[in-house]
GUBAKOL-612144 format. One line per 8 residues: number of its first residue (from 1); their letters; for each residue x, y, z of C-alpha. Coordinates in steps of 0.1 Angstrom, whole numbers, plus 2048, in hexadecimal, padded with zeros to 3 digits. Each point is the difference from the previous one (the first is absolute). Example, Ala and Ser with C-alpha at 12.3 -4.5 7.8 and 13.67 -1.06 7.14 Angstrom:
REM GUBAKOL-612144
1	AS	87B:7D3:84E ~ 80E:822:7F9
This chain:
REM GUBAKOL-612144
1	XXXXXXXX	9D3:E44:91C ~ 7F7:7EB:7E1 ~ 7DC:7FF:805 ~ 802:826:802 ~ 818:801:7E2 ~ 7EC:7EA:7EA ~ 7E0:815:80D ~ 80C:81D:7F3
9	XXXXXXXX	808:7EC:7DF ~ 7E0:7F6:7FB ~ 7F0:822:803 ~ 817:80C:7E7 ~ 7F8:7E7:7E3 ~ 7D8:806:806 ~ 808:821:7FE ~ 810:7FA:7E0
17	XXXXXXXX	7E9:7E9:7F3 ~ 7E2:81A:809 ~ 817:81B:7F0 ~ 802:7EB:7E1 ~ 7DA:7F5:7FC ~ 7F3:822:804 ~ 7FA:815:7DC ~ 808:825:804
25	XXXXXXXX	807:819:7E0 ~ 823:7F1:7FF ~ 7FB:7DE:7FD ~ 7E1:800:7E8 ~ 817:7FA:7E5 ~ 80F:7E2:80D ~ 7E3:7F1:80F ~ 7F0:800:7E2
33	XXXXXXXX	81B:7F1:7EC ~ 800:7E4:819 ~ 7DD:7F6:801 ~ 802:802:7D3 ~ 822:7EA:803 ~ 7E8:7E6:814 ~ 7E6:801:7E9 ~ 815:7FD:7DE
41	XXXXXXXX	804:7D9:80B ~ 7DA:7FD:7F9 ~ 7FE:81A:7E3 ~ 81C:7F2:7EC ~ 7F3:7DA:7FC ~ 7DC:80D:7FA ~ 806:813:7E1 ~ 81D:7E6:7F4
49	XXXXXXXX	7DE:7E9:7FF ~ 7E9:81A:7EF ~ 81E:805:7E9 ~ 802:7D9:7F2 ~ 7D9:7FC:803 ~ 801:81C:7E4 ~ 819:7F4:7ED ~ 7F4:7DB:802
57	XXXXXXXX	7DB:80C:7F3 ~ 814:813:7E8 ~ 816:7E5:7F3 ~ 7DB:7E3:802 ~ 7EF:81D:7EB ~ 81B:7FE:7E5 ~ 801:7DC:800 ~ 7DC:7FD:7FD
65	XXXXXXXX	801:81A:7E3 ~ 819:7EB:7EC ~ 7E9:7E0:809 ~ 7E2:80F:7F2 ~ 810:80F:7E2 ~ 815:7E4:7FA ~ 7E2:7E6:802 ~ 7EB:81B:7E4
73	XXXXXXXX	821:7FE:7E9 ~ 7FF:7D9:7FE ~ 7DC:7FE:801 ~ 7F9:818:7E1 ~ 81F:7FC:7EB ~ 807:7DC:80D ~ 7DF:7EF:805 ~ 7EB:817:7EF
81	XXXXXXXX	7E5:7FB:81B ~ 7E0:814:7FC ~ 7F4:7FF:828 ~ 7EA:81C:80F ~ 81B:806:817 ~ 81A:809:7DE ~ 7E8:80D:7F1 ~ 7F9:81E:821
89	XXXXXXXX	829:801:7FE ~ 7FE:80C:7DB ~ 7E6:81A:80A ~ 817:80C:818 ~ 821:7FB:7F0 ~ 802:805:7DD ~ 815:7E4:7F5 ~ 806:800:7D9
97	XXXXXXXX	7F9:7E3:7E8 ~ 80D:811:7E1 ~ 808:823:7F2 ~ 7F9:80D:7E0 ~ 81A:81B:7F3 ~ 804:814:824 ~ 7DE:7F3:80E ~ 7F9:7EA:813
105	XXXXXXXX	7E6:7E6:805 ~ 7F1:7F5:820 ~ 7FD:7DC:812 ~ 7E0:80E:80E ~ 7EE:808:7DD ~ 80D:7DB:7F5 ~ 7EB:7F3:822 ~ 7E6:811:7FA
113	XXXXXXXX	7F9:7F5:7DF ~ 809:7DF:80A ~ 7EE:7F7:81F ~ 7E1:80D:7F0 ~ 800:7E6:7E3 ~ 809:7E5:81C ~ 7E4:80E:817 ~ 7E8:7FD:7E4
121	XXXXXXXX	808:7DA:7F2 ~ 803:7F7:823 ~ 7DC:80F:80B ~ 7EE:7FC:7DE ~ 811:7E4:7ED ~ 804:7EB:81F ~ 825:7FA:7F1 ~ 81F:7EC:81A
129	XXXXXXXX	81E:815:7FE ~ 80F:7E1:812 ~ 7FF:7E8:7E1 ~ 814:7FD:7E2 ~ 7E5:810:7EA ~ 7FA:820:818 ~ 822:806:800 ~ 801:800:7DC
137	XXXXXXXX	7E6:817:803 ~ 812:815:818 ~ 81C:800:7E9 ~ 7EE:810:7E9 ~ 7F2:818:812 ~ 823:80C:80B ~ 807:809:7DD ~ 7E2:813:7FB
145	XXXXXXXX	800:811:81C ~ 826:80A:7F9 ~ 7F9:80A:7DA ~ 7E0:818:80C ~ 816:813:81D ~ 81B:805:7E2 ~ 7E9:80A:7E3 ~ 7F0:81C:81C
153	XXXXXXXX	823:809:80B ~ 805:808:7D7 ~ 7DA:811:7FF ~ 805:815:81B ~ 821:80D:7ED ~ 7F3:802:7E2 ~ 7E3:817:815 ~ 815:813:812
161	XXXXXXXX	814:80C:7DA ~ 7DF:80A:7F4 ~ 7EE:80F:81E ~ 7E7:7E6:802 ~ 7EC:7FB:824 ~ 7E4:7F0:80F ~ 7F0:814:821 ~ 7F2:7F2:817
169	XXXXXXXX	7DE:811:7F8 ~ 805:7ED:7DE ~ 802:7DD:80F ~ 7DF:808:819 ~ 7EF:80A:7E5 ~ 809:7DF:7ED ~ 7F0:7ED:822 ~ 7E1:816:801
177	XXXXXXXX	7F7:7F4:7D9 ~ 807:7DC:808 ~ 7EC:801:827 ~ 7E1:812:7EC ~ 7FF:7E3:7E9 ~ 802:7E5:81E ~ 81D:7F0:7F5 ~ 815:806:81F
185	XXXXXXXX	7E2:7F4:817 ~ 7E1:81A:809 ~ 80F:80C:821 ~ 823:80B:810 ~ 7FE:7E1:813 ~ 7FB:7E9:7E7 ~ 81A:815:7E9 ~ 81C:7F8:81B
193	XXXXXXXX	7F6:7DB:805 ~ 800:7F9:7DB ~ 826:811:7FD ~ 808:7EA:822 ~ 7EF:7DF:7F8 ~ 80B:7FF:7DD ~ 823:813:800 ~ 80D:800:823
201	XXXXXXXX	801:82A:7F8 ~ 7F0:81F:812 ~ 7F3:81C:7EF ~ 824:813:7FF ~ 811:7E2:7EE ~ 7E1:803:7EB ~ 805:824:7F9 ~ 827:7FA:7F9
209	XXXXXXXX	7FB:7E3:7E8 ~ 7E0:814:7EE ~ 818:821:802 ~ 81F:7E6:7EA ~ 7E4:7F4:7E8 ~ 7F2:823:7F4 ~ 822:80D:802 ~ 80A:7E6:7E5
217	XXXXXXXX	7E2:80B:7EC ~ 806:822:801 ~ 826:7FB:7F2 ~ 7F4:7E9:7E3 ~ 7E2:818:7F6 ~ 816:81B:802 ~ 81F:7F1:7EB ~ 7E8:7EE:7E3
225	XXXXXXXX	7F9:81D:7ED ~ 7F5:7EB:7DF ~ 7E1:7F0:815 ~ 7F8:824:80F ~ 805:80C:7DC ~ 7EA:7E2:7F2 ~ 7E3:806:818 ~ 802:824:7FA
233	XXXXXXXX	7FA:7FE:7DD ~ 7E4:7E9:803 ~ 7EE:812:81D ~ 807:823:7E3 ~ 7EB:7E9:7E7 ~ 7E6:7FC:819 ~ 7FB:820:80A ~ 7FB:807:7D8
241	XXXXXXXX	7E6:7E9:7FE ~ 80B:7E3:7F5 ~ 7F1:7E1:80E ~ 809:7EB:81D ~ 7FE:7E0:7EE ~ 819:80F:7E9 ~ 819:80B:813 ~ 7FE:7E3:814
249	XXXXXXXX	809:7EA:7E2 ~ 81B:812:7F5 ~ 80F:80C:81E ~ 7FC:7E8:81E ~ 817:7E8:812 ~ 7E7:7E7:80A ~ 7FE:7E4:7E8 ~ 7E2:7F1:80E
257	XXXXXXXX	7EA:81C:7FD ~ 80C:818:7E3 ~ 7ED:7F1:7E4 ~ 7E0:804:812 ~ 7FE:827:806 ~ 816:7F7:825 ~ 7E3:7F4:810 ~ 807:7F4:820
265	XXXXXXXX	7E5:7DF:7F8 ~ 7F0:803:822 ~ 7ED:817:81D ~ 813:811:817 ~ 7F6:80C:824 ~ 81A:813:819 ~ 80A:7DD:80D ~ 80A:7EF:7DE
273	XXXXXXXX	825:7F3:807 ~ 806:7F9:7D9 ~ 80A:824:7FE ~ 819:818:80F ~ 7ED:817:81E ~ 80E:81F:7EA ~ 7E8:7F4:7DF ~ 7E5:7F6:81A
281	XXXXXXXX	800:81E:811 ~ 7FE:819:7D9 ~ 7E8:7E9:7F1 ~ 7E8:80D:81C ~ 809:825:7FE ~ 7F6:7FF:7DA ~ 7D9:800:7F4 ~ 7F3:7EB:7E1
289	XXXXXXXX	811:808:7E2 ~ 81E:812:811 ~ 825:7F6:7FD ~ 81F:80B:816 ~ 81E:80E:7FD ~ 81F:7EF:803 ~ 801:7EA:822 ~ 821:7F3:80B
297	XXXXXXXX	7F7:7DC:815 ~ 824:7F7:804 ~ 807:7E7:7EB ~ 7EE:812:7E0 ~ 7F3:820:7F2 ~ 7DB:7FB:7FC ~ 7E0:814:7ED ~ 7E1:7F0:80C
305	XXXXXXXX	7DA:808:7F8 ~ 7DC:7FA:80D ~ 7EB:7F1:7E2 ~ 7E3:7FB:820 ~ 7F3:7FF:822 ~ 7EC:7E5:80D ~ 7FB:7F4:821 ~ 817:816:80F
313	XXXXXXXX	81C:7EF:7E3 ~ 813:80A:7E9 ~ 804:7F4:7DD ~ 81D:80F:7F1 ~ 81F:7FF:7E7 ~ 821:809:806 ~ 821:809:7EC ~ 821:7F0:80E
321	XXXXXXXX	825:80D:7FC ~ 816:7EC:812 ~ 81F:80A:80F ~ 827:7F4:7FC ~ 80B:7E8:816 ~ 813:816:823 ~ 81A:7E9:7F3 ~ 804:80F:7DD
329	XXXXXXXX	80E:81D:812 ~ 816:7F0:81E ~ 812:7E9:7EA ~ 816:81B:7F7 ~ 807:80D:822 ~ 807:7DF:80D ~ 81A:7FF:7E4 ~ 811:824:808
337	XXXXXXXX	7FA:7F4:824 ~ 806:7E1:808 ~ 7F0:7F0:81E ~ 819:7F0:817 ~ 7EB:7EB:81C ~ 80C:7F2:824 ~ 7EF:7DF:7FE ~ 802:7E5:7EB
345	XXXXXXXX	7DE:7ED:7FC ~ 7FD:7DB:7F5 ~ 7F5:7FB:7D8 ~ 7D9:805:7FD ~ 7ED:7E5:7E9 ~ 7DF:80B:805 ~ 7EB:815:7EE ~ 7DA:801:818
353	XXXXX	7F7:81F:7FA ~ 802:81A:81F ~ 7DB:80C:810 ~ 7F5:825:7F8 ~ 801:819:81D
């Protein structure tokens, strides 16, 4: 009797348990909320850990950002350190090193001057950075560099007050004069190994320092209306007849060749370095007997003329009018805006002049 009674208890649970395990339209609902409830053990730790992996490379990528940033703020306003790897910061962040009225002035323009005059002492002059003399020298340098990025800072204000540009068609046509008279090297090549070798520069820093220098020129020619006033009236007195020799005596700037009619005292040919690339480059556009307008070669307002041709030179004369100092005219902007920098650079007692460029 309780074999047959626990018989009939067994049928009844495997019915139950076969009632239970089998889906129908019913128990879709529930069976589905069962086999989710099972898996929500694996699900839940799974995206807890995709959670803190995100906000762990979240909180390592701020940490690194203040690293990085804080290691740039001590090594340009601390230690003033001029590395290539500061230096690619400063082209990407533009850290100030001064301001000038609301303005201001970049740690990556300060580089840029700088490492150039380091790269060409270093290359050229053979000079140790590492010993008590080169870092005079590097001292030095600091305060040039400094003093250039602040007297452009005041040129390109002054510029921008009197509409004053240079294009970029302006400063390749400045590099086409200079390449046709072989004084940047006779090739491309040779163009960008001199501007490597001797400056550490490629032709865009080139261009950018070339595009500061005529810009400067063009303010000063613009703003000293006595020497464009002086070399008007004497190019008037030419045109009227009167001769070169004349004018030169009374009207030109250059001492050392006034009193003898401007002659330049030797033969020129399109590679003569002892004159600007603009005078070069007139002196040959003029025939025997011819003088030119009014030339602007940067530093100067110049009249020039061919007295011959022989040999492919030039003998010639010229008439000089030389321009203000850029300073004459930033002094008093510096004093209605002062400068206010973000470094302090050790006292400079040298005076080695700096190399052209």
């Amino acid at each position: 009797m309780r074999k047959k009674k626990r018989a009939i208890g067994d049928t009844k649970h495997s019915q139950q348990t076969e009632d239970a395990g089998r889906i129908t339209n019913e128990t879709v609902a529930e069976h589905r909320e069962k086999v989710i409830g099972k898996a929500r053990k694996y699900i839940y730790p799974l995206n807890h850990s995709k959670h803190r992996i995100v906000v762990m490379s979240i909180a390592l990528s701020i940490i690194t950002v203040v690293v990085i940033f804080t290691y740039c703020i001590l090594a340009l306003y601390r230690f003033q350190s001029n590395s290539t790897f500061i230096y690619r910061v400063t082209q990407v962040i533009p850290f100030p090193i001064a301001r000038t009225g609301g303005s201001f002035i970049f740690y990556e323009d300060y580089l840029f001057e700088l490492r150039h005059y380091m790269h060409y002492y270093q290359t050229q002059q053979e000079l140790n950075f590492n010993t008590d003399a080169g870092q005079k020298q590097l001292t030095e340098f600091k305060h040039r560099a400094l003093d250039k990025i602040i007297n452009n800072a005041y040129v390109k204000k002054i510029a921008k007050e009197h509409n004053i540009s240079v294009s970029s068609q302006e400063v390749d046509d400045q590099i086409t004069i200079v390449r046709s008279q072989n004084r940047l090297g006779d090739s491309q090549k040779v163009f960008e190994d001199v501007l490597k070798d001797f400056w550490g520069w490629s032709v865009d820093d080139f261009k950018s320092s070339l595009k500061d220098q005529l810009l400067a020129q063009k303010v000063v020619a613009a703003l000293d209306t006595k020497t464009n006033e002086k070399a008007a009236v004497a190019l008037k007195e030419l045109q009227s007849g009167a001769d070169f020799k004349t004018v030169a005596a009374k009207y030109s700037d250059d001492q050392a060749t006034k009193n003898n009619g401007g002659d330049f005292g030797f033969p020129i040919n399109k590679a003569n370095r002892d004159l600007s690339a603009r005078t070069t480059e007139e002196l040959f556009k003029l025939k025997k007997g011819e003088h030119s307008e009014i030339i602007n070669i940067g530093y100067a307002l110049e009249i020039v003329k061919v007295n011959s041709i022989e040999d492919g030179k030039v003998l010639g004369a010229h008439i000089l009018f030389n321009f203000k100092n850029i300073n004459d005219f930033i002094n008093d902007y510096k004093e209605k805006q002062p400068t206010k920098t973000y470094i302090t650079l050790p006292k400079s007692d040298l005076s080695q002049p700096a190399p052209d460029n």
